[in-house]
MIKEZA-562192 format. One record per residue (C-alpha): residue number from 1; residue in three letters; x negated, y negated, z. Coordinates in Angstrom, 3 decimals, always signed. Last residue first. Layout:
NUM|Ala|X|Y|Z
...
// end
This chain:
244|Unk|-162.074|-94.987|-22.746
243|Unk|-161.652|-94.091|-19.212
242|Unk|-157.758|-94.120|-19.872
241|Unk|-157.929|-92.421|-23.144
240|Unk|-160.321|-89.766|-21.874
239|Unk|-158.120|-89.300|-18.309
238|Unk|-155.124|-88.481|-20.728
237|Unk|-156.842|-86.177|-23.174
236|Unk|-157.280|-84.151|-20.052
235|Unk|-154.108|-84.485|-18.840
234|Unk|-152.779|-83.660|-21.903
233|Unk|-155.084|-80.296|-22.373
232|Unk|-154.574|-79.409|-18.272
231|Unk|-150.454|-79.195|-18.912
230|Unk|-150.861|-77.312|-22.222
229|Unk|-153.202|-75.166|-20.659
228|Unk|-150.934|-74.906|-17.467
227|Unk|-147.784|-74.176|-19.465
226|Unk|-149.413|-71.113|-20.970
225|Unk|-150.880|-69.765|-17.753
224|Unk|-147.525|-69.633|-16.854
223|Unk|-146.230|-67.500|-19.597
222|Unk|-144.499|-67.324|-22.317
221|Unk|-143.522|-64.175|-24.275
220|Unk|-144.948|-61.858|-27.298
219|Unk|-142.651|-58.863|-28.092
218|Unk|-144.662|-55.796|-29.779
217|Unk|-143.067|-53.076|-30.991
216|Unk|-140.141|-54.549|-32.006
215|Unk|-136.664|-53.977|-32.071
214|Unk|-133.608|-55.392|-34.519
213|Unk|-131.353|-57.821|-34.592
212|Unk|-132.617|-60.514|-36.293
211|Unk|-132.003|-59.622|-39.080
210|Unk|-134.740|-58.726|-42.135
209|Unk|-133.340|-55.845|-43.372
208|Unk|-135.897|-53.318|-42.781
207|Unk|-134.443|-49.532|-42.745
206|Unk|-137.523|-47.707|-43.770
205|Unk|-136.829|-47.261|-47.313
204|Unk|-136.729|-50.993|-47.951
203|Unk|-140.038|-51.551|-46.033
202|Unk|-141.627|-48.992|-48.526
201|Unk|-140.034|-50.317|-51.226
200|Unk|-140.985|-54.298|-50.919
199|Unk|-144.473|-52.972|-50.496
198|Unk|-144.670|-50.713|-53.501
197|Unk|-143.626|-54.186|-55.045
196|Unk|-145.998|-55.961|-53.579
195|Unk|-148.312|-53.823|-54.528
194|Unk|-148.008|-53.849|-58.009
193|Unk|-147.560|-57.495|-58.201
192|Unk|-150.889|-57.828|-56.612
191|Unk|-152.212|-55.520|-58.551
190|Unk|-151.016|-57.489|-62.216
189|Unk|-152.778|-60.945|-60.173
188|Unk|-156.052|-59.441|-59.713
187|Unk|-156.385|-58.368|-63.194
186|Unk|-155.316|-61.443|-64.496
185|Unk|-157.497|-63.472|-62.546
184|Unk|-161.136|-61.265|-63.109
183|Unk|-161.619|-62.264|-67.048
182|Unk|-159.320|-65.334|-66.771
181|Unk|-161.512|-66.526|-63.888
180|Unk|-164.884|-65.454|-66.441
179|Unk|-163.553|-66.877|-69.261
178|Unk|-163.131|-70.420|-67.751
177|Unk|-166.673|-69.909|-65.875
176|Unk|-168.454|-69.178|-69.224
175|Unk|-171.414|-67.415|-69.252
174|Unk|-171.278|-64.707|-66.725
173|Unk|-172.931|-61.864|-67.912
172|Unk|-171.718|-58.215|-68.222
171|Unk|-174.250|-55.447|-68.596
170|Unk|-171.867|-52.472|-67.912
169|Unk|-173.554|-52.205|-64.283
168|Unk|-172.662|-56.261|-63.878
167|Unk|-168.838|-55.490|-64.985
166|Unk|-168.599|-52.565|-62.197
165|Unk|-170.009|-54.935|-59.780
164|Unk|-168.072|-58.040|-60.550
163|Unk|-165.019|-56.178|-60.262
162|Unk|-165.832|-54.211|-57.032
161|Unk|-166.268|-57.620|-55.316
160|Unk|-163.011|-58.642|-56.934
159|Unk|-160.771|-55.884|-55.304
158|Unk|-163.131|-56.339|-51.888
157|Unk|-161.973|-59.970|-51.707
156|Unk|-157.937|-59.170|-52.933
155|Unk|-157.621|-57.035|-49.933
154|Unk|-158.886|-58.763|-47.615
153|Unk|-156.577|-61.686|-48.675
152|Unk|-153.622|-59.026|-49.214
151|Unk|-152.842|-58.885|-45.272
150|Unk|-151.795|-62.877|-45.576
149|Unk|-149.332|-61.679|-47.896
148|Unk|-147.888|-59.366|-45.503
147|Unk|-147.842|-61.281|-42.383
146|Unk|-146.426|-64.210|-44.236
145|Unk|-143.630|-62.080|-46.068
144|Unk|-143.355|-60.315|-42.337
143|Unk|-142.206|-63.731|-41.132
142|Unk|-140.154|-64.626|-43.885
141|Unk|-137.685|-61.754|-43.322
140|Unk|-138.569|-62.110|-39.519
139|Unk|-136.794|-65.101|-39.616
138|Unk|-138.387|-67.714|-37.369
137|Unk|-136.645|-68.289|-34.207
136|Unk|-140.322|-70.385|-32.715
135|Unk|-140.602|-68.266|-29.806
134|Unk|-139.592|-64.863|-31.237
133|Unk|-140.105|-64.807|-34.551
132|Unk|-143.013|-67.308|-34.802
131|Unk|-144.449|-65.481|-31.635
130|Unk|-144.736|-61.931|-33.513
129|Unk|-146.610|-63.629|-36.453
128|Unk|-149.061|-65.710|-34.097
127|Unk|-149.208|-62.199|-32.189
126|Unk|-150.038|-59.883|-35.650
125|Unk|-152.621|-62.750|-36.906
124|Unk|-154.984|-62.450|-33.895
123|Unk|-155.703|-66.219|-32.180
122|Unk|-159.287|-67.207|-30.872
121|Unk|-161.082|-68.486|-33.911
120|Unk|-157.900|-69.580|-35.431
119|Unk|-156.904|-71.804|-32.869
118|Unk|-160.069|-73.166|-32.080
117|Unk|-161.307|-73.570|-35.506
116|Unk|-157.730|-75.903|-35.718
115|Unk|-158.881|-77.963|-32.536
114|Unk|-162.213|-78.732|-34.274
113|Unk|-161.591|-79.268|-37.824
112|Unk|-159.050|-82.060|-36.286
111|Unk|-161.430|-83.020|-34.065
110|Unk|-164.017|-83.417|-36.731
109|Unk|-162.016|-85.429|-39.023
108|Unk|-161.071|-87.440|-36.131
107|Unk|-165.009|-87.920|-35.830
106|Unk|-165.125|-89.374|-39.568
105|Unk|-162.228|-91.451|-39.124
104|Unk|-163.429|-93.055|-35.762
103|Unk|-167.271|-93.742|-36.466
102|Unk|-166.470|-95.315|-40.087
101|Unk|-163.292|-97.702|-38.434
100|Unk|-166.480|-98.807|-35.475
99|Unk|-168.893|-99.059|-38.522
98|Unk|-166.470|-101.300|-40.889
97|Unk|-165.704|-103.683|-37.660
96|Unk|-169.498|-103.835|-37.095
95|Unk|-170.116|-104.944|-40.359
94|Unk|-171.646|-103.192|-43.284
93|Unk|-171.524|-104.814|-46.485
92|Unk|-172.756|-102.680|-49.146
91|Unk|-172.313|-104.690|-53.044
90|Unk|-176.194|-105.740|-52.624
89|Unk|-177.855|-105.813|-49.414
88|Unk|-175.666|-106.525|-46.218
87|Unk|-176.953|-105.383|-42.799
86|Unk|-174.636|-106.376|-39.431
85|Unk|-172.161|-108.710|-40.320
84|Unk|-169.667|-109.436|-37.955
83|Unk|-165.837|-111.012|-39.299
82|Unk|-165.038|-107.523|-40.755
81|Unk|-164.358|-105.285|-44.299
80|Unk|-165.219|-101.733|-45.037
79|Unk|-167.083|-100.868|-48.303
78|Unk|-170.601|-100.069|-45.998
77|Unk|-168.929|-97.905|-43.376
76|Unk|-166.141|-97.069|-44.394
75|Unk|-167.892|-95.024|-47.333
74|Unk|-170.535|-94.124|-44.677
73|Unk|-168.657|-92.896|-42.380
72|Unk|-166.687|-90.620|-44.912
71|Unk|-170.037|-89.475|-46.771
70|Unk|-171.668|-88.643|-43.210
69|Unk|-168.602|-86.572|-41.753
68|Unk|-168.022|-84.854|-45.259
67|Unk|-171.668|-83.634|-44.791
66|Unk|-171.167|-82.501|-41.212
65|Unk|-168.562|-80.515|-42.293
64|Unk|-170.890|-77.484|-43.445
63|Unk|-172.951|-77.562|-40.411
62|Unk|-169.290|-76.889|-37.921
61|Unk|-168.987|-73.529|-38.345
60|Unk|-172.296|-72.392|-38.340
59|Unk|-173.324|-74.721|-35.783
58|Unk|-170.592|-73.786|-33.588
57|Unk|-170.951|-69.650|-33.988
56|Unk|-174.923|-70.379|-33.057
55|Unk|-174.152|-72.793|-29.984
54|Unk|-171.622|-69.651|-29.046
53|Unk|-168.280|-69.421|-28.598
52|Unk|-166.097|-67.599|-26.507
51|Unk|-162.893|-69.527|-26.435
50|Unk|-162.628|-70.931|-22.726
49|Unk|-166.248|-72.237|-21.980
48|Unk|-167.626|-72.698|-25.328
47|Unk|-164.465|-73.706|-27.072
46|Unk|-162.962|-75.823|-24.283
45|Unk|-166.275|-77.597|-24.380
44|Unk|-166.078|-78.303|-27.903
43|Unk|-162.386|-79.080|-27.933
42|Unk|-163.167|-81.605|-25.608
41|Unk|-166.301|-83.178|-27.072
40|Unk|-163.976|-83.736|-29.953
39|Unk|-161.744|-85.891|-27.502
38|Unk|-164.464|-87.535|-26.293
37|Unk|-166.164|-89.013|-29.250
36|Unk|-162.313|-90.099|-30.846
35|Unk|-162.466|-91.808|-27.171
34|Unk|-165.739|-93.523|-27.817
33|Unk|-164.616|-94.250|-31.163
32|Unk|-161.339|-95.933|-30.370
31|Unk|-158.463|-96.210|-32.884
30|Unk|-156.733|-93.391|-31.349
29|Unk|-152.711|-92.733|-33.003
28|Unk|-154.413|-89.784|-35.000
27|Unk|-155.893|-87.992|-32.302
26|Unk|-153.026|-88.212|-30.445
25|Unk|-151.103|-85.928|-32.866
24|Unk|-154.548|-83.901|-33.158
23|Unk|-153.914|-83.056|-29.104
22|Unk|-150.159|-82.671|-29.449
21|Unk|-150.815|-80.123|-32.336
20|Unk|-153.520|-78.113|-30.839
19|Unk|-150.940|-78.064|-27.643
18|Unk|-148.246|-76.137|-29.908
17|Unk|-150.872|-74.099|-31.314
16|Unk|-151.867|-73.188|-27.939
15|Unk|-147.586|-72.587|-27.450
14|Unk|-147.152|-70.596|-30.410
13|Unk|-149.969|-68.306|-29.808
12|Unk|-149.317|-67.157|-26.290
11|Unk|-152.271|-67.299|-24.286
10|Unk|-154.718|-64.568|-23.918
9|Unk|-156.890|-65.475|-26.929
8|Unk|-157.703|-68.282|-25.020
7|Unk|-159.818|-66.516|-22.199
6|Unk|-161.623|-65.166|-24.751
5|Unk|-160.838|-61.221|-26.633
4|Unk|-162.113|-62.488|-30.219
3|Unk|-158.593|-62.336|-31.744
2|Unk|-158.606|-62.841|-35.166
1|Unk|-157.455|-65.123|-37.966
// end
């Protein structure tokens, strides 16, 4: 997760994901495709116009899902049951009942992978963090765990790129993929006790608790512009369903 200085990336992180969730909420109760459509065309534009993105950054993104998209269509699409048959050869049955239920799992799918890229995509990890403790009342005990541990990701990648190079200069080969995991797991796993640990210290020796009463450097608040994305995402979805 990281900020990539948008329009979105100004707005207070609990409350976008907040209206991520309400949108993917009503995803899930919309049996339409044409609305399903819309909705994802939504998050789309909001992403292009509002988030940054690029027609490159989509299709990057998005390429590798489109092969889920196609097996899930077509698995509800040709196994699916209805009154109006529209091609049937063999065990695949494809009515238009099947293709409409296809067309509306498959594109939730894609909103859902949507609306989440567009948190992520335009969120920075320190702020969501900072808003779960103060919007959301989340223990900052827990919430620097989470802030921590999702610090050791980096961390962990560079850790096993070295590995593989320093085994592949002593002439290592790969045979086995069980022995290989065990070969690079273990190690990974005995530094990230190790610095969790020196971790654990360090915040020990400088006073953290975890109460709540305590001072930050950074305080994240709401705003209006908060409650008027929120507002505008709703009423958005709102006009789709009702058009749909």
């Amino acid at each position: 997760m990281k900020s990539n200085h948008s329009l979105l990336s100004k707005l207070n992180p609990s409350a976008k994901l907040f209206s991520h969730l309400l949108a993917m909420c009503i995803l899930m109760a919309v049996s339409d495709p044409k609305a399903t459509l819309l909705i994802w065309l939504l998050a789309v534009s909001i992403g292009v116009f509002l988030g940054g993105w690029t027609l490159a950054y989509l299709a990057k993104r998005l390429l590798p899902y489109l092969v889920f998209f196609i097996l899930v269509f077509w698995m509800m699409a040709a196994f699916g049951k209805g009154e109006e048959t529209l091609w049937q050869w063999a065990w695949f049955h494809v009515t238009k009942e099947s293709v409409s239920n296809g067309l509306t799992i498959a594109l939730r799918m894609l909103g859902f992978v949507t609306y989440g890229l567009l948190f992520t995509s335009t969120t920075d990890l320190t702020q969501f963090i900072m808003s779960l403790i103060h919007q959301c009342r989340l223990s900052p005990k827990w919430a620097y765990g989470l802030l921590a541990g999702f610090r050791f990701v980096p961390l962990f990648q560079s850790e096993l790129a070295q590995m593989k190079a320093a085994h592949k200069i002593r002439g290592y080969k790969q045979k086995n993929s069980r022995k290989a995991f065990i070969r690079y797991s273990l190690p990974l796993f005995s530094q990230g006790i190790r610095k969790s640990e020196r971790i654990a210290v360090a915040m020990e020796a400088r006073g953290f608790t975890g109460t709540r009463d305590r001072t930050y450097y950074q305080t994240t608040r709401l705003s209006v512009k908060d409650g008027a994305y929120l507002a505008g995402l709703l009423f958005a979805v709102a006009v789709i369903l009702l058009a749909a």
